[in-house]
C-alpha positions in Angstrom: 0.0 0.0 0.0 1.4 3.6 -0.9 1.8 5.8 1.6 3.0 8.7 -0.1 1.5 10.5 -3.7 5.1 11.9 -4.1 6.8 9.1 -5.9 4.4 6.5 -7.0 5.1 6.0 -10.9 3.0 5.9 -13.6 2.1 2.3 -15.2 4.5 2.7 -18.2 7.2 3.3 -15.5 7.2 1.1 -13.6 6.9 -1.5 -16.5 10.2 -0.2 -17.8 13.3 -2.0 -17.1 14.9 1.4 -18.5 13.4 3.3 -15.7 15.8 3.3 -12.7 13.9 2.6 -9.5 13.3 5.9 -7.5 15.3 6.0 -3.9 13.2 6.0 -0.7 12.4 9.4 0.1 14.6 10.6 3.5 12.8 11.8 6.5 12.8 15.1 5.5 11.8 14.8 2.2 8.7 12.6 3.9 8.0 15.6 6.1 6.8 17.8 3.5 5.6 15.8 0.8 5.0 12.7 2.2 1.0 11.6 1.7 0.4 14.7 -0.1 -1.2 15.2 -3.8 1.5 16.8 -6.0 -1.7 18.7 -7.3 -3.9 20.4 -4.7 -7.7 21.3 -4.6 -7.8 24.8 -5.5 -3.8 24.5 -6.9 -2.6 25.6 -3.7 0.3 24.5 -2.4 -0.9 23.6 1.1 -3.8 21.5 2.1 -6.7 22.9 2.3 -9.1 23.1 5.5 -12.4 21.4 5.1 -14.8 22.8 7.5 -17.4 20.1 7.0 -19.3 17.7 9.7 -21.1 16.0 6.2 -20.5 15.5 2.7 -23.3 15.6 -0.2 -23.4 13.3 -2.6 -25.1 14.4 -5.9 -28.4 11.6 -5.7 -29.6 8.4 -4.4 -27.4 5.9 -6.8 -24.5 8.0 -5.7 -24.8 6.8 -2.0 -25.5 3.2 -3.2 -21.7 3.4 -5.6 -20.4 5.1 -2.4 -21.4 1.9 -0.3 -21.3 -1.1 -2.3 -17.6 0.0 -4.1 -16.1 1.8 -1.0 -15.6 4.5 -2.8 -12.6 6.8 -1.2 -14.5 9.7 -0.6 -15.8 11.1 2.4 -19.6 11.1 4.0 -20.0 12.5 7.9 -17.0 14.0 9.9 -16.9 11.4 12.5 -15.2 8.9 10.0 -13.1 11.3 8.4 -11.7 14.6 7.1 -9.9 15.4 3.7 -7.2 16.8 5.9 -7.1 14.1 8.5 -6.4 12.1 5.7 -3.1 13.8 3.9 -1.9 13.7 7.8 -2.4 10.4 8.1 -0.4 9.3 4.9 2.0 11.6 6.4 2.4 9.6 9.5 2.5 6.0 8.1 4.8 7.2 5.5 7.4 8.6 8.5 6.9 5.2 10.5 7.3 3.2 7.6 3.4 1.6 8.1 0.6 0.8 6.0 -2.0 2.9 7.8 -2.2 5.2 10.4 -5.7 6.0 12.6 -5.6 9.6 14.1 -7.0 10.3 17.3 -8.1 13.5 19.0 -5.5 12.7 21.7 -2.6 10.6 22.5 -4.7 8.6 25.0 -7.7 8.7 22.8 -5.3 6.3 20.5 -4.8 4.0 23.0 -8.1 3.2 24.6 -9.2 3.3 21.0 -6.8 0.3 20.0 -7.2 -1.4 23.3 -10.9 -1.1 23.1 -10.7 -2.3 19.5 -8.2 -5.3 20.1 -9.9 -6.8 23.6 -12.5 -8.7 25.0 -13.7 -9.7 28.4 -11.3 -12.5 30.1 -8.4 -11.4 27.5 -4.9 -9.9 29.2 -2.5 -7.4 28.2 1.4 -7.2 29.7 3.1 -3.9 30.3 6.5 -3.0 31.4 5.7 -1.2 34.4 7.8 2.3 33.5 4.8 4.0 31.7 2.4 6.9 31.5 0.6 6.8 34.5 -2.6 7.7 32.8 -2.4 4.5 30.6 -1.4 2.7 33.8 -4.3 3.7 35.1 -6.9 3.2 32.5 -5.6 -0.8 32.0 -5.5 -0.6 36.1 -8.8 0.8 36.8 -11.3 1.0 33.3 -10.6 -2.1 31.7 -10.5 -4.3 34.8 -14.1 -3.2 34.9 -14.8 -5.2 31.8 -13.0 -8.6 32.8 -9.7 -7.5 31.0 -6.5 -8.2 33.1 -3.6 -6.2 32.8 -0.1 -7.4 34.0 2.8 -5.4 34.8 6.3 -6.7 34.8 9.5 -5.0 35.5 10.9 -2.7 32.6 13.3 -4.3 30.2 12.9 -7.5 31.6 12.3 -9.6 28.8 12.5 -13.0 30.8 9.8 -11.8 33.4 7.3 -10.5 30.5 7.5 -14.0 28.7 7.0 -15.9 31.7 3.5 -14.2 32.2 2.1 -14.8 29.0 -0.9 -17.0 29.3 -3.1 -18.4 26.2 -5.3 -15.4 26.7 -2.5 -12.7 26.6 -3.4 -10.3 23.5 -1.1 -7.2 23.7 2.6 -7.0 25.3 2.8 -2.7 25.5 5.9 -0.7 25.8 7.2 2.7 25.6 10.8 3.2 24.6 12.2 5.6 25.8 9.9 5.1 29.0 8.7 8.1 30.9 10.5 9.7 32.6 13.2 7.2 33.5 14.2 6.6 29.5 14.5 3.2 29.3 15.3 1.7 26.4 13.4 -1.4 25.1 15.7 -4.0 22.8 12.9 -3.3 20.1 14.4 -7.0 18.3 13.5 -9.2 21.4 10.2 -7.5 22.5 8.9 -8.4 19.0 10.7 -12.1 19.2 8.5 -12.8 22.0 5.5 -12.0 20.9 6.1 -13.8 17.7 6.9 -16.2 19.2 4.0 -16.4 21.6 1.3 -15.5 18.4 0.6 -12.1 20.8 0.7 -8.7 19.4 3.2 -5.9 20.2 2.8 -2.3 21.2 5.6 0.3 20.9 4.6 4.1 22.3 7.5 6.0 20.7 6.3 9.1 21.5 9.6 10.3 22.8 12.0 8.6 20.3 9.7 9.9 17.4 10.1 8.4 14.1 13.2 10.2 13.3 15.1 8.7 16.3 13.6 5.2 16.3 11.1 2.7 13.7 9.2 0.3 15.5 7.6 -1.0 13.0 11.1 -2.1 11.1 11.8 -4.6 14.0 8.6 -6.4 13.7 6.7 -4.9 16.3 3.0 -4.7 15.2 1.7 -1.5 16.2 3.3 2.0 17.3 1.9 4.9 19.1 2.5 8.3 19.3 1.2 11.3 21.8 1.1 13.6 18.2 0.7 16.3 20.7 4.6 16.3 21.5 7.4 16.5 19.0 5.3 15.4 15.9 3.2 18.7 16.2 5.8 20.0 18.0 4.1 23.6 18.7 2.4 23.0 21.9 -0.9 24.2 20.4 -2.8 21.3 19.5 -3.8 17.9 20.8 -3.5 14.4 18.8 -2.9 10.8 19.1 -1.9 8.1 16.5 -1.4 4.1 16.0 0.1 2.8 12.8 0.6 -0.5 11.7 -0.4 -2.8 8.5 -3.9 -2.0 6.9 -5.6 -5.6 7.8 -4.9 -4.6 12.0 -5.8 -1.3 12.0 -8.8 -1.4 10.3 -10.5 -2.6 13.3 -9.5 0.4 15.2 -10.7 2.8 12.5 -13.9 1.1 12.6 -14.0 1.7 16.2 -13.0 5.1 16.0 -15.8 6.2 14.6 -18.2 4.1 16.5 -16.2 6.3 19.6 -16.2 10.0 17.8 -12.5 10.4 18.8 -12.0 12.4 15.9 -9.6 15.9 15.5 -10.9 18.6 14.2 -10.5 20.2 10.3 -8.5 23.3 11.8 -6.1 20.8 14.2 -4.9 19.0 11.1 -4.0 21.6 9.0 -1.4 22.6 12.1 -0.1 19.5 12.6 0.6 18.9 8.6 2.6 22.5 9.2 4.0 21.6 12.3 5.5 18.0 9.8 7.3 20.3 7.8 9.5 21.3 10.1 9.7 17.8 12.0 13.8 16.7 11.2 14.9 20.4 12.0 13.1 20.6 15.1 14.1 16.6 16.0 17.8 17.7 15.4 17.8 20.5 17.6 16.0 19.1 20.3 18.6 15.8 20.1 21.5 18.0 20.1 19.7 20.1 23.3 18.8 17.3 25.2 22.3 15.9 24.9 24.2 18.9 26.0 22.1 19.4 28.6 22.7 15.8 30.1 26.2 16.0 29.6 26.3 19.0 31.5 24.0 18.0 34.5 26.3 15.0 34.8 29.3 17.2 35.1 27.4 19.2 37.8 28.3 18.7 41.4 24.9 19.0 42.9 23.5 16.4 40.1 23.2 12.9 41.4 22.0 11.5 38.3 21.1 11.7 34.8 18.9 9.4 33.2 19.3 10.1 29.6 20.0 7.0 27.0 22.9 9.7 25.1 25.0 9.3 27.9 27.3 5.9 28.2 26.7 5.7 31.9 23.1 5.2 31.1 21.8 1.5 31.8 20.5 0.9 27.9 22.9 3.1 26.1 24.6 0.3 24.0 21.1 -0.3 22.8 20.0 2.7 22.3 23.1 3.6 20.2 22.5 0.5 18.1 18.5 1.4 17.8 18.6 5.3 17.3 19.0 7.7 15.6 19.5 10.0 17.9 18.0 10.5 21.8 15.1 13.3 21.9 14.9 16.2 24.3 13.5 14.6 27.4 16.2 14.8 29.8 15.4 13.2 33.9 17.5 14.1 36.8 18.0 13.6 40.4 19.4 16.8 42.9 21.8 15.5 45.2 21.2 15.5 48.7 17.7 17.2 48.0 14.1 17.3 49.5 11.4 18.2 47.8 11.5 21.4 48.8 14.8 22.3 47.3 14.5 20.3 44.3 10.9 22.7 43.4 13.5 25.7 44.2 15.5 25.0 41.3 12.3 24.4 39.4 11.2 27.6 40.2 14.9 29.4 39.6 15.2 28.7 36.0 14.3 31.3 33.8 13.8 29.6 30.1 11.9 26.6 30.4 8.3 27.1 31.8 6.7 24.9 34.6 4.2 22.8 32.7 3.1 19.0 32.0 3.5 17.5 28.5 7.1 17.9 26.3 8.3 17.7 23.0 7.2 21.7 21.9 9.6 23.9 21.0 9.6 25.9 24.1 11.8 23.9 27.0 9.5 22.8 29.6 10.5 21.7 33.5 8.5 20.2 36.3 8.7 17.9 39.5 6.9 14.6 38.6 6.2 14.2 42.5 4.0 17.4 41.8 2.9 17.5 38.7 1.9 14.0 38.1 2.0 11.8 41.3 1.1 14.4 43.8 -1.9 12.4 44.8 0.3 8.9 44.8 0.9 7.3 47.9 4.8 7.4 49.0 4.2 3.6 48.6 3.0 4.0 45.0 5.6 6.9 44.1 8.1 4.5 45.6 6.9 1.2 42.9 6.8 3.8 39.9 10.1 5.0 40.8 9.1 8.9 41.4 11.6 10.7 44.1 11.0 13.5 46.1 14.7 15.0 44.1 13.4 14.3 40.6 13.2 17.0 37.9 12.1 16.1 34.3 13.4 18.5 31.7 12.0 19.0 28.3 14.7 20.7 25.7 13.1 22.9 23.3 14.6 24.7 20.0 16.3 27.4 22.2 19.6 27.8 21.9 21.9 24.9 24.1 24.5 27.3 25.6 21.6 29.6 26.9 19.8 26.3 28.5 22.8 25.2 30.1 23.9 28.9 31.5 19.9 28.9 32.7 20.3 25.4 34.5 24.0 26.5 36.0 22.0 29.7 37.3 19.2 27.8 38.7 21.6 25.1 40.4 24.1 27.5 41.9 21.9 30.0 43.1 19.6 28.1 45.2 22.1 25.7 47.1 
């Protein structure tokens, strides 16, 4: 299946032994063009919006043709957008999929493919280093519906094996995990569930498909929070899956069945926000390495979790995996309460105090505050949240002005 309009040939081409085969279009290349027409409605150069909740069609034997040929056209916004569907060539063509489902929200996408993929007395395995909102939805939503989830130490592969049952479905993983960045050896996560006949589950969201593919080590299905470094603007929320066209039809059936749609105006900026989407990956790579190496340097750091550094548990995997290491840098004030580890929150003067990462503004935050606040010390202790955490995301800005901002920040408050 294409997932791109830039390169497909015509028929007389691609007959033609004469006619060198074209080269796979590079990332950046993908960006821009990738699942676009070369020739636009209107003969703009950009997509247009298409502020429309239903389509007409021109009389009755039209709808008939529409239904009995599955005609690729559209009929009622809740199953899909002109513009939805440009970004979501755009997306499968980046991960190297058949098809990609957009969702109005990075969690949207995965309740939508769990909800699509399970049934009542099924089980799903997850490394236990995950978002705590899909933690809790497994935990607390689908238990209610006879669906067990299991969660097994991060990374280890033995342990995740051992508790598959014949009614496992779905072994889930993020990689890089959040906000410890660990790195899952993509090549035996999908072994296993080959192996086992169960289906795989990447979130990527902070490798992005520039820094990692998924899908290229056999794993069946990969996730993104859109809303982070795909977008990349901070303006605009979105979730995705992508994987072959037979699995994710299901889901797009489901989808809408569940109205998790984005709107017309949300995926014209996230096609814009594409364009850009090597620049801005390269930038925040070479930030959130800097950064790391400097915090690691710094006497009052007690340590840095970041998969670019070789003291990092996973780095000899991640340096054989990835492309590069994202933004998202994790780190741990030595000798530090929770008092005086919010005091260097609050000191710096670049990034903003704020959830979510992978915009181009640098963002910072306490994960004891800003996402286990309510947690028991018990629960904070299992999820591996300290009271001297601090989770940085690296922006665009310039590196030697986040680095002079952290120094600042460090040495001013000891």
């Amino acid at each position: 299946m294409s997932t791109t309009h830039m390169t497909k040939p015509t028929d007389n081409q691609a007959l033609s032994k004469q006619q060198p085969q074209a080269p796979e279009p590079q990332i950046s290349t993908l960006s821009v063009h990738g699942g676009e027409l070369r020739q636009k409605p209107g003969d703009s150069i950009t997509d247009p919006i298409f502020c429309a909740s239903t389509y007409t069609f021109a009389d009755t034997q039209s709808v008939i043709d529409f239904i009995d040929q599955k005609q690729p056209r559209e009929e009622y916004g809740r199953y899909g957008n002109p513009g939805e569907r440009v970004a979501e060539r755009k997306l499968a063509a980046l991960e190297g999929g058949e098809m990609a489902v957009l969702f109005s929200s990075g969690m949207a996408a995965i309740v939508g493919l769990l909800m699509a993929k399970l049934n009542a007395g099924d089980e799903v395995i997850f490394f236990d280093e995950c978002y705590h909102r899909s933690r809790e939805f497994c935990s607390k939503h689908l238990s209610r519906f006879g669906v067990k989830t299991v969660q097994v130490r991060a990374c280890d592969y033995d342990a995740m094996e051992a508790a598959i049952t014949p009614k496992t479905r779905l072994l889930i993983s993020e990689s890089p995990t959040n906000p410890h960045l660990s790195i899952v050896d993509l090549d035996r996560f999908a072994q296993i569930g080959a192996d086992r006949g169960v289906e795989t589950l990447i979130d990527a969201t902070l490798a992005t498909p520039f820094n990692l593919r998924p899908i290229d080590a056999g794993v069946d299905y990969v996730l993104h929070s859109v809303t982070k470094y795909l977008a990349g603007h901070n303006d605009l929320l979105a979730g995705v899956v992508v994987g072959s066209a037979e699995k994710m039809e299901p889901v797009r059936n489901l989808r809408g069945i569940m109205g998790a749609v984005n709107s017309p105006q949300n995926c014209y900026l996230l096609c814009r926000g594409l364009k850009t989407f090597e620049l801005r990956m390269q930038r925040h790579n070479e930030n959130g390495q800097r950064v790391a190496e400097f915090l690691e340097s710094h006497p009052r750091v007690e340590k840095v979790f970041y998969p670019g550094l070789e003291s990092h548990k996973y780095h000899d995997i991640a340096r054989r995996q990835m492309r590069g290491y994202g933004g998202l840098v994790t780190f741990l004030i030595k000798d530090a309460d929770w008092r005086a580890t919010a005091d260097i929150v609050d000191a710096v003067r670049i990034p903003r105090i704020a959830p979510s990462l992978g915009g181009v503004e640098s963002l910072i935050e306490q994960p004891l505050v800003m996402s286990y606040y309510q947690c028991t010390p018990e629960d904070r202790r299992a999820y591996g949240i300290t009271d001297n955490m601090i989770r940085m995301s690296c922006g665009i800005e310039n590196p030697d002005d986040l680095v002079a901002d952290l120094a600042q920040a460090l040495d001013t408050t000891v």
